[in-house]
C-alpha positions as CSV (number, residue, x, y, z in Angstrom):
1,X,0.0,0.0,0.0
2,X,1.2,3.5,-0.8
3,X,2.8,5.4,1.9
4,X,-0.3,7.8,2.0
5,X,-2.9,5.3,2.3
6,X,-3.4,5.0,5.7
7,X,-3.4,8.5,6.3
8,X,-6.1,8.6,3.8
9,X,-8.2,5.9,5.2
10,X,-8.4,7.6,8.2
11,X,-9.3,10.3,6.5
12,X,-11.9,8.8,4.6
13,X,-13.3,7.2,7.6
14,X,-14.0,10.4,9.5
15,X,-15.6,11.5,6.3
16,X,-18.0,9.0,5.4
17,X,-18.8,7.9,9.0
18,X,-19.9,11.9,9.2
19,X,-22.1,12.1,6.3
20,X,-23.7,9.1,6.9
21,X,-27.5,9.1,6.9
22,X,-30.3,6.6,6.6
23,X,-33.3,6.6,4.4
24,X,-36.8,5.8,3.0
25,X,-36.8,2.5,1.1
26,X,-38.3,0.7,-1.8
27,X,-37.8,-3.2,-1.7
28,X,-39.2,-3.2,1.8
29,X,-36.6,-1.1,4.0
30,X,-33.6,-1.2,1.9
31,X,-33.1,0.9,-1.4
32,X,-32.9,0.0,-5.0
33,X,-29.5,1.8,-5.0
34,X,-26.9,4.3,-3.4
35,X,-25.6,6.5,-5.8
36,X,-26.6,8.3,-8.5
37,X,-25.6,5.9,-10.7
38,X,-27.1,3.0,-9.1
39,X,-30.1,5.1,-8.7
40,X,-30.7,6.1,-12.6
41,X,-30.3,2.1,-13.6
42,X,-33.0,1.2,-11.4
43,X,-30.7,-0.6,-9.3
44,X,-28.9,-2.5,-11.6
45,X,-25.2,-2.7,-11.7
46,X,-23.6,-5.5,-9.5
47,X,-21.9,-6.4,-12.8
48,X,-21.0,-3.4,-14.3
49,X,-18.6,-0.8,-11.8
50,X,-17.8,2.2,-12.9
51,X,-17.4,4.7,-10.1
52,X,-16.6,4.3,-6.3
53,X,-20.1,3.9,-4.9
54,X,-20.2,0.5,-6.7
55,X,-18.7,-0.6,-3.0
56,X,-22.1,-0.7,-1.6
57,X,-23.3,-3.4,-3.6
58,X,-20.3,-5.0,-4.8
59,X,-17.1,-4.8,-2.8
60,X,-15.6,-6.8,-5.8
61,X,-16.2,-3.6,-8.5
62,X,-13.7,-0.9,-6.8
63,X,-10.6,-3.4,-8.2
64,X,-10.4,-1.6,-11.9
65,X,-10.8,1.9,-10.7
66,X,-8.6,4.6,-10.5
67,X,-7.9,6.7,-7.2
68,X,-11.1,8.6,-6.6
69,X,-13.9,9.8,-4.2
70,X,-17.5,10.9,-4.2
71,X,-20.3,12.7,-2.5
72,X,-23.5,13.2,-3.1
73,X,-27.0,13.4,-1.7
74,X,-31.0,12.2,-2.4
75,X,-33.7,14.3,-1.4
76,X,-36.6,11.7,-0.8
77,X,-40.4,13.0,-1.3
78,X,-42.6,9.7,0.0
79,X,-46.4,10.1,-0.1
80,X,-48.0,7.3,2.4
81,X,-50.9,6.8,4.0
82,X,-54.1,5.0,4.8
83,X,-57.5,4.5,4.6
84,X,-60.5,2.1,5.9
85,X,-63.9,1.0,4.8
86,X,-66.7,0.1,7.1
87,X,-66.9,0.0,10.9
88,X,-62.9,-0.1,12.5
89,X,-62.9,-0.9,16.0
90,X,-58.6,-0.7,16.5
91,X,-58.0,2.2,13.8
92,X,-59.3,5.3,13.8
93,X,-61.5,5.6,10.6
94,X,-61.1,7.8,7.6
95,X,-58.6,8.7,4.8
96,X,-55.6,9.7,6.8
97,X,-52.2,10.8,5.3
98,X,-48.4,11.0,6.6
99,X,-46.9,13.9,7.2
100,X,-42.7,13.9,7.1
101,X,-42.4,14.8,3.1
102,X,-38.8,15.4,2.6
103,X,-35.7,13.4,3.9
104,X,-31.9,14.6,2.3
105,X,-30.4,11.1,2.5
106,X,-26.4,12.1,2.0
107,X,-23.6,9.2,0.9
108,X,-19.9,8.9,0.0
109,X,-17.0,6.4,-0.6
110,X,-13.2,7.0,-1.3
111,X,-11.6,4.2,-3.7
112,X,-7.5,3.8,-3.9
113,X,-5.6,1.4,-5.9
114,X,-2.9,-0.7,-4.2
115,X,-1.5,-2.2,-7.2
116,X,-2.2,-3.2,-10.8
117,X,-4.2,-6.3,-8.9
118,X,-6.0,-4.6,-6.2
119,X,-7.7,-1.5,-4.2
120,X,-9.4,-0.5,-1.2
121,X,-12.1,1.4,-0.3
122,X,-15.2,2.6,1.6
123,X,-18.5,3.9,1.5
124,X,-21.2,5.3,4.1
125,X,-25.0,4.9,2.7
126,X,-28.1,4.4,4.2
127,X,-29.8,1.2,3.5
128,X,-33.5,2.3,3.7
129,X,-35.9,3.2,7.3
130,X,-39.0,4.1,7.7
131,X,-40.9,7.0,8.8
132,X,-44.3,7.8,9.4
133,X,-46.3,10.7,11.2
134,X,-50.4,10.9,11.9
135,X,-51.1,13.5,14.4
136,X,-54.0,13.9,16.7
137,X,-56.4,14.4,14.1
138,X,-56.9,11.2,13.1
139,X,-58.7,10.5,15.8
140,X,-59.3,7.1,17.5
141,X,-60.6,6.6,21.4
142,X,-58.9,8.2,24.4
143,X,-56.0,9.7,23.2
144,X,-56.5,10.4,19.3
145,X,-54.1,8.9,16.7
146,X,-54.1,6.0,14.2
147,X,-54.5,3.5,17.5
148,X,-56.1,5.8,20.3
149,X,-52.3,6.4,21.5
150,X,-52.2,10.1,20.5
151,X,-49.8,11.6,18.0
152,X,-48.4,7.8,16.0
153,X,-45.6,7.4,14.3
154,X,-42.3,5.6,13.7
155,X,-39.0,6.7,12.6
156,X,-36.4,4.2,11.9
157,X,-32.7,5.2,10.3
158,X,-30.4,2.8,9.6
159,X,-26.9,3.3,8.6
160,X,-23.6,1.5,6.8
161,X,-20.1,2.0,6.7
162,X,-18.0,-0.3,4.8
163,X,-14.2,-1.0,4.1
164,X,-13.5,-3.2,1.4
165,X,-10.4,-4.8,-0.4
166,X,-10.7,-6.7,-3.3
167,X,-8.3,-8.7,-5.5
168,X,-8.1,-9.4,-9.2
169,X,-7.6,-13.0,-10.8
170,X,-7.3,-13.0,-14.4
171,X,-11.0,-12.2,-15.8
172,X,-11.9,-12.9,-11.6
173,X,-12.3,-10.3,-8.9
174,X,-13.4,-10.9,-5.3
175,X,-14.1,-8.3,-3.2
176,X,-15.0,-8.7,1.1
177,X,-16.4,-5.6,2.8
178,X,-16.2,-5.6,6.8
179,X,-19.6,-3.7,7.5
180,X,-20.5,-1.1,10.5
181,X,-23.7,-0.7,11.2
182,X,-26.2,2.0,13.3
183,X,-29.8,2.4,13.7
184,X,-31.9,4.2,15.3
185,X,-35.8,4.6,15.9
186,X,-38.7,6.5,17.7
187,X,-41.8,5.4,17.8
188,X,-44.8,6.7,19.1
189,X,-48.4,6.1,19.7
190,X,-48.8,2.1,20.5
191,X,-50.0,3.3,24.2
192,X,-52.8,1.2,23.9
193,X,-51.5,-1.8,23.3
194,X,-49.7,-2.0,26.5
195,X,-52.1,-5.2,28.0
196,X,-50.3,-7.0,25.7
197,X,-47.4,-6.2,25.8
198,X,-44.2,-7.9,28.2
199,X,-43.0,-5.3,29.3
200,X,-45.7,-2.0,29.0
201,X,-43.1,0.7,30.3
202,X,-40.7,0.2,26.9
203,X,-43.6,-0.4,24.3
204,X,-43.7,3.1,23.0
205,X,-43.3,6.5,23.5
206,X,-39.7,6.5,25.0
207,X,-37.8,8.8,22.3
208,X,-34.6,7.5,20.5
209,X,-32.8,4.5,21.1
210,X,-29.7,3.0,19.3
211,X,-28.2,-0.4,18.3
212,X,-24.9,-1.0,17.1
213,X,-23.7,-4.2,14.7
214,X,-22.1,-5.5,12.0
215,X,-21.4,-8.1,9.4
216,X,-20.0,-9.1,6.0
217,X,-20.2,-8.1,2.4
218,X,-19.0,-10.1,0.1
219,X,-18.8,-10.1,-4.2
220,X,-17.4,-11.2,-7.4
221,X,-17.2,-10.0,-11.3
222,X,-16.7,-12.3,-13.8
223,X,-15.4,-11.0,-17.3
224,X,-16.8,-13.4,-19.1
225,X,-15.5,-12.0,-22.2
226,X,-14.5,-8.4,-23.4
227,X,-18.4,-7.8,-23.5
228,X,-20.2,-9.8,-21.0
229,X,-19.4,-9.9,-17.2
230,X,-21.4,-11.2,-14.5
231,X,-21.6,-10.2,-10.9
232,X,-22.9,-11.3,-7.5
233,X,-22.9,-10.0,-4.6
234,X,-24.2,-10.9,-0.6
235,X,-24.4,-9.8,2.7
236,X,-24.8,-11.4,6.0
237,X,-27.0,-10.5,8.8
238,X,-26.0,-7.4,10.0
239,X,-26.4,-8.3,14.0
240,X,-27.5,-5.8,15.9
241,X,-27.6,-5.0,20.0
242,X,-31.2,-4.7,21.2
243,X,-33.9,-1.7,21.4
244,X,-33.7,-1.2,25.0
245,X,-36.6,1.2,25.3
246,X,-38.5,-1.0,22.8
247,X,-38.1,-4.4,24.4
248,X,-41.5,-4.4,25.1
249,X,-42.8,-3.9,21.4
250,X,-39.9,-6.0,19.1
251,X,-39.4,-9.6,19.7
252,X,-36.8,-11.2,21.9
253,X,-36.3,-8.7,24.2
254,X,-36.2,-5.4,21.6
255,X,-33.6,-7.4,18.8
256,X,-34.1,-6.5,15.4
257,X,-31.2,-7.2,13.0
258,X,-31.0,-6.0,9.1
259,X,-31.8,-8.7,7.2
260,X,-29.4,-11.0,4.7
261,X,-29.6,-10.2,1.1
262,X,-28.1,-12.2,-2.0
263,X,-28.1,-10.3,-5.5
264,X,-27.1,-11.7,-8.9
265,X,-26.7,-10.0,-12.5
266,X,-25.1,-9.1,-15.7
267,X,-24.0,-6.6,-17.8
268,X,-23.4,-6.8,-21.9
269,X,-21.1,-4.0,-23.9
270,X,-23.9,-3.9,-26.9
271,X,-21.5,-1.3,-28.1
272,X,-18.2,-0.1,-26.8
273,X,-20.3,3.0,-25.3
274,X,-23.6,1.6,-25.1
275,X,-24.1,-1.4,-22.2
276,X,-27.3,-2.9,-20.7
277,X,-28.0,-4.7,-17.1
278,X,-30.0,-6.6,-15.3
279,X,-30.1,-7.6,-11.6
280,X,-32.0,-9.7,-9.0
281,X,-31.9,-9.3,-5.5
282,X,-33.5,-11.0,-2.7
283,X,-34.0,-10.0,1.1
284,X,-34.4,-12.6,4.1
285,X,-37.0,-10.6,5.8
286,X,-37.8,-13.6,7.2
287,X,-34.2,-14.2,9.2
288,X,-35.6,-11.0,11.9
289,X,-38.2,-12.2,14.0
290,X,-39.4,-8.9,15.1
291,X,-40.2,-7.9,11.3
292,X,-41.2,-11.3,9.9
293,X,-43.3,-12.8,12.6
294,X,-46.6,-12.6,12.5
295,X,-48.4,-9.7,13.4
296,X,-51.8,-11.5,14.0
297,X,-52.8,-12.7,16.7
298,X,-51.7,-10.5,19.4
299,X,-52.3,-12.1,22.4
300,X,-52.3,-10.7,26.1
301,X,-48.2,-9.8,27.3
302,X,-46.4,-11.2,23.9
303,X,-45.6,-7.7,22.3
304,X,-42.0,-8.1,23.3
305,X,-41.8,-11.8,24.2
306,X,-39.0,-15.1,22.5
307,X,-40.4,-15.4,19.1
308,X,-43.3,-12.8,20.3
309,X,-45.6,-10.9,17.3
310,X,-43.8,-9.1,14.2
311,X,-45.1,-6.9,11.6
312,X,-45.9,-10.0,9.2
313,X,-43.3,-9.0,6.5
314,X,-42.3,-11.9,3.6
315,X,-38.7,-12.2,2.0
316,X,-39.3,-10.0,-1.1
317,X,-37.4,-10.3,-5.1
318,X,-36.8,-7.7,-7.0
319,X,-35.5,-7.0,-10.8
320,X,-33.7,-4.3,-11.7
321,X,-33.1,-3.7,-15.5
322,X,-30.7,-0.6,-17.0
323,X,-29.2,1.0,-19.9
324,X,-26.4,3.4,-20.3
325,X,-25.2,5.0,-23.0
326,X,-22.0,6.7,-22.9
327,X,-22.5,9.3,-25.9
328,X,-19.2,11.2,-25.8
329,X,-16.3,11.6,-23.2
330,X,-17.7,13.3,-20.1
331,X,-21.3,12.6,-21.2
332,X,-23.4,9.5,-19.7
333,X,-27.2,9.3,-20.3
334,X,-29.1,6.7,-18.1
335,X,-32.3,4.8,-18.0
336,X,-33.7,2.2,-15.6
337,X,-36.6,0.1,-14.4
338,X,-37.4,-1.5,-10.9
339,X,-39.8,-4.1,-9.6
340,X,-40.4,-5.5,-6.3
341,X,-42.5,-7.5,-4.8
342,X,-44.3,-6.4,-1.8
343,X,-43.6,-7.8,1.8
344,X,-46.9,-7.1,3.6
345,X,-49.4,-9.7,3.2
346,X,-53.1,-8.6,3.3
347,X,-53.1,-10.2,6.8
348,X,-51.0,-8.1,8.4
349,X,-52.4,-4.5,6.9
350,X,-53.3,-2.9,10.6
351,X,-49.8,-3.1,12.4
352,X,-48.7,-1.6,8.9
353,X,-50.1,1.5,9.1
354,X,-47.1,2.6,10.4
355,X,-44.4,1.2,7.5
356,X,-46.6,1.1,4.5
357,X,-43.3,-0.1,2.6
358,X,-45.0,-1.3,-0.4
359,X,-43.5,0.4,-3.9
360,X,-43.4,-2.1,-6.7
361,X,-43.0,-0.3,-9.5
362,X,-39.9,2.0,-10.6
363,X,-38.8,4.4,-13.0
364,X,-35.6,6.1,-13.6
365,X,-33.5,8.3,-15.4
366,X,-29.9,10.0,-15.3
367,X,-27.0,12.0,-16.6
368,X,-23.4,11.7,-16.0
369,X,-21.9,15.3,-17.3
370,X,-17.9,16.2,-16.8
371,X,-17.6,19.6,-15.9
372,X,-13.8,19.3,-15.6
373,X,-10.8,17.0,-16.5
374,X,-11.2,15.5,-12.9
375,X,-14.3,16.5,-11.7
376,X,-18.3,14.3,-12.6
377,X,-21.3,15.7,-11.9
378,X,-24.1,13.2,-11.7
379,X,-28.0,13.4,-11.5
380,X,-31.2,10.6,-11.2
381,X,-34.4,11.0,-10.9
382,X,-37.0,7.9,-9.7
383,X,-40.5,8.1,-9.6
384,X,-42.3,5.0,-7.3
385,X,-45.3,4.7,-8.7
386,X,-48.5,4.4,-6.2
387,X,-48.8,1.1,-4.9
388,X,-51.6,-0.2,-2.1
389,X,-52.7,-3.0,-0.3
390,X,-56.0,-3.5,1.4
391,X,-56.6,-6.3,4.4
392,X,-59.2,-7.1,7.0
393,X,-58.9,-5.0,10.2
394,X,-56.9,-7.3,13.0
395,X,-58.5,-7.4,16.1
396,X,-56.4,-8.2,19.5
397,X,-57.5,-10.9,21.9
398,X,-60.1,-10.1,23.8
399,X,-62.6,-12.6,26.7
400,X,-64.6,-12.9,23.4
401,X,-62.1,-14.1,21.2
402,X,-59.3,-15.6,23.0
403,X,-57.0,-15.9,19.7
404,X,-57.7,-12.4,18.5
405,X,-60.0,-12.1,15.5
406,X,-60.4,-10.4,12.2
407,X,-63.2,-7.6,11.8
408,X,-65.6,-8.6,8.8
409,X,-67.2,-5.0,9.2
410,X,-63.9,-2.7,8.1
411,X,-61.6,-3.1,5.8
412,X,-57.8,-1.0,5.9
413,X,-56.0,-0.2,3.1
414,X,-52.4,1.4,3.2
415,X,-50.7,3.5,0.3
416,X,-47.4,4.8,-0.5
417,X,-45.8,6.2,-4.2
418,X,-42.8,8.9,-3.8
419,X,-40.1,10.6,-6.2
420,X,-35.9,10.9,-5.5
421,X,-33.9,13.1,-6.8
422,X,-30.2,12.4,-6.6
423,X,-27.1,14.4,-7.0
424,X,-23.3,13.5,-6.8
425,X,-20.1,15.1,-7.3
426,X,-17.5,12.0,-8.4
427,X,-13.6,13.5,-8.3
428,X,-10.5,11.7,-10.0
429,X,-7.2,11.8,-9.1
430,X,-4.6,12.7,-11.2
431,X,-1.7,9.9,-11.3
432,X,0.6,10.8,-8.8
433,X,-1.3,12.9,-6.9
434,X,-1.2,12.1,-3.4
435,X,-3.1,14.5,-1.6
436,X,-6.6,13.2,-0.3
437,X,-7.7,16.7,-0.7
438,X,-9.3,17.6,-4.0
439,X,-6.8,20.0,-6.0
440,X,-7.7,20.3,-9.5
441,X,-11.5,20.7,-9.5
């Protein structure tokens, strides 16, 4: 390694680690991408690494690049909400809307060569959250709220720092990516479900509380030949400490790790400037018992318990398809697409109300301009198109029904669509330059 590079990587550290932020989401809680460039593919790209934030979903992509860095930021602008039909008994009734509108989501990564074989690197991104607000307006029995609790909502961040190294064999690169991880949520409003929960003094309404954790990324790119390459990527469970002032709400005790994912794809070179993608991805939503149990029935002092009551959520699978045409030096124009499927069953709709994480359908677009010799400018836009999905209202157990019950008299639908816009500035080193601060912009 170059006599600068450690300086550098603490250097990079401190500056990733301090624009680190954590988001909204699409497939679920975690984000169709991280960068711009990501971002304007519709997610695609695990095969195909051309600037430093590749790191965050293939640590195995940063071993062709040149010394470089990048920041950038998304302004998110979700619209969720929810309705019911009929005669609710748990929710309070109407057509009720989120408040929250705008979240600036920053990220960054440095990438340094070590030799002609292998680099370094790391990147801070957020991998999705939720947050929801319904004030007292939407009223519901004592207190007002979604669930009688008063003012409801839930506001969960999450956030990554990795530090990869990957190595180049032949047409093979691996890449391994030692993963931080931070989150942090406050939720509000579940008063009312305190009979049943385990512990009623940390079910909700306790302010901010943080977990700390970590795990493994891990990735390979295959050049196949001069024009195809394939890529996959994975990451373990990202084990987290427990919610403290949530152990009565989560399952076991207040855990709730970030879930495993797998993704696979590739990338083809139709010209020498014009190349296509496509990705899958699956997440193990059900490997974290506090979001994948069920959410129905919730019985008398199990909020909280071993194994105790989730919010229902399924593994989801997503495809991510995108094209990019590189139409002169210093010019990139992008195009992508996104699906997902949806994680909330019909059956668990009423816990829901508070992560309505349902997009399916994406959009994207982008442009890559140089405004200097060293210095990128990059720019995507994605439009979520309006998903919803409707389910009977859950009923807790009550003397008359012992194992908790659905309400055949209301029905509750929840709602979300929502548009990014992503900018990032991507800076180049000159050969030779060893400064970590920018110099020729």
């Amino acid at each position: 390694m170059n006599g600068y590079s450690w300086r550098n990587l603490v250097s990079a550290t401190a500056l990733t680690i301090s624009l680190t932020t954590p988001a909204l989401a699409a497939d679920g809680y975690f984000l169709i991408g991280y960068g711009p460039r990501q971002k304007a593919l519709g997610g695609a790209g695990v095969a195909d690494s051309r600037e430093s934030m590749a790191l965050s979903i293939n640590p195995a992509g940063i071993v062709d690049l040149e010394r470089q860095m990048h920041l950038g930021i998304t302004a998110l602008m979700p619209e969720r909400g929810y309705s019911t039909e009929g005669l609710p008994k748990v929710v309070a009734p109407g057509d009720n809307r989120s408040g929250r509108p705008i979240f600036p989501v920053p990220n960054s990564a440095y990438v340094s060569p070590i030799d002609a074989n292998s680099s370094w690197g790391t990147a801070s991104y957020g991998n999705g959250g939720i947050a929801t607000s319904f004030d007292f307006g939407h009223y519901h029995s004592p207190l007002g709220g979604p669930f009688g609790g008063g003012y409801a909502g839930v506001n969960l961040e999450q956030s990554f720092t990795s530090f990869a190294y990957a190595q180049k064999f032949g047409s093979l690169a691996i890449g391994i990516a030692p993963t931080i991880a931070v989150q942090m949520i406050n939720l509000q409003g579940l008063k009312t479900f305190a009979p049943y929960s385990s512990d009623m003094y940390r079910l909700s309404d306790n302010g901010y509380d943080w977990s700390f954790g970590g795990g493994m990324r891990f990735g390979m790119q295959w050049r196949v030949t001069d024009q195809f390459r394939i890529g996959a990527a994975a990451s373990t469970p990202m084990f987290m400490t427990r919610f403290a002032k949530y152990a009565g709400l989560f399952a076991d005790g207040g855990r709730f790790d970030i879930p495993a994912s797998i993704t696979a794809g590739v990338a083809y070179d139709i010209t020498p400037d014009l190349t296509v993608m496509a990705d899958w991805r699956h997440i193990f939503y059900s490997g974290v018992s506090s979001v994948s149990n069920p959410s129905f029935p919730v019985l008398y002092r199990t909020l909280g318990s071993s194994n105790g009551p989730g919010f229902g959520w399924k593994d989801t699978d997503s495809a991510s398809f995108g094209i990019e045409w590189r139409v002169q030096p210093g010019l990139a124009l992008r195009a992508g697409y996104h699906y997902a499927t949806n994680p909330i069953p019909t059956n668990s709709v009423t816990l829901n109300i508070l992560a309505p994480i349902i997009n399916a359908h994406h959009a994207s677009a982008g442009v890559s301009y140089a405004i200097t010799k060293n210095s990128t400018i990059d720019v995507a836009f994605v439009y979520g198109f309006k998903n919803s999905v409707s389910g009977r209202e859950a009923l807790p157990q009550t003397p008359a029904t012992p194992f908790g019950a659905y309400n055949p008299a209301a029905n509750v639908n929840i709602w979300l669509r929502g548009t990014e816009v992503s900018v990032g500035w991507n800076y180049k080193f000159d050969l030779g330059d060893d400064s970590f601060i920018p110099t020729h912009l």
